[in-house]
C-alpha positions, -999 to 999 in steps of 0.1 A, spaced: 548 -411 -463 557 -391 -493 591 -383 -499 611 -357 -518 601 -316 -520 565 -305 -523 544 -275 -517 525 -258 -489 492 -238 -502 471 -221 -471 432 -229 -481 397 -223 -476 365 -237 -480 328 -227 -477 291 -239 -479 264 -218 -469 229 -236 -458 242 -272 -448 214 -299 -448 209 -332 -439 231 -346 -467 266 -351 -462 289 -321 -480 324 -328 -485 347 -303 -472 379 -321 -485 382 -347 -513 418 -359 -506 437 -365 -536 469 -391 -535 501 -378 -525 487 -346 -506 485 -344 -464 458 -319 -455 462 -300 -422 431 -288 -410 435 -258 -391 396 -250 -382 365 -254 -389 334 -224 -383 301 -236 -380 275 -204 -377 237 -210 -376 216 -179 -391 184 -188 -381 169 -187 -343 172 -224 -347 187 -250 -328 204 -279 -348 232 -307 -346 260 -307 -360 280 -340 -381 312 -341 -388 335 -371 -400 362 -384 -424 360 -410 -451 396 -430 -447 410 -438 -483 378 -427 -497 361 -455 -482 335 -470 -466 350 -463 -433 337 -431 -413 357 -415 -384 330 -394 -369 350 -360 -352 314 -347 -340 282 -368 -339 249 -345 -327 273 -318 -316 242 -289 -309 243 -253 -321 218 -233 -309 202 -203 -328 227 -172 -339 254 -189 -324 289 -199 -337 308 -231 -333 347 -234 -338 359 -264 -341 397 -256 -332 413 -291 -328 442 -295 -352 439 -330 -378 456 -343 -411 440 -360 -434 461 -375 -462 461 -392 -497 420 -399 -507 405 -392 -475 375 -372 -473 362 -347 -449 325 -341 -446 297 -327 -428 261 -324 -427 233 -316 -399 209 -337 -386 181 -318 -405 182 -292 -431 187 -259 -414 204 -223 -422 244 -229 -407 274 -222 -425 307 -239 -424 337 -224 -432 372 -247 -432 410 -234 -431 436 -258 -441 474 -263 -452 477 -285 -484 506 -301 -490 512 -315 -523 539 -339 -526 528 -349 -564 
């Protein structure tokens, strides 16, 4: 837990056209805790897809998957409200089951206790 003062920045975050490979939303960095505040998934096309969603602990090998084949179907908008940290060199990332035509958009809090 990182001690002493720090800094609170409000951020955003956005990748048009997600595909099949994984994007990273959120490369932690050591000594931050990154409060996720939401995340907007918005599919452009009269396509349906599936949406992944999951983070990398301590940069890792390990995977928490937050959504695994979540569908969107076509011109619709998924929010993804649920509140979540990550913190130090954890990694946030998504990617759809197939290339496709949906944003994502992420708010989050970082706090930097460098």
């Amino acid at each position: 837990i990182p001690s002493g003062s720090g800094t609170e920045v409000l951020k955003r975050f956005y990748k048009d056209n997600l595909t099949n490979s994984d994007i990273t939303l959120i490369n932690g960095v050591a000594n931050h805790i990154y409060t996720v505040l939401s995340v907007t998934f918005s599919e452009r096309n009269d396509d349906d897809e599936l949406i992944n969603m999951q983070v990398t602990i301590d940069g890792g090998s390990t995977d928490i998957h937050l959504l695994t084949h979540e569908p969107i179907g076509g011109f619709e908008t998924f929010i993804f409200s649920d509140k979540f940290i990550l913190s130090g060199t954890d990694e946030l990332k998504v990617s759809l089951s197939s290339a496709g035509a949906v944003d994502v958009y992420i708010s989050y809090i970082d706090s930097d206790y460098t």
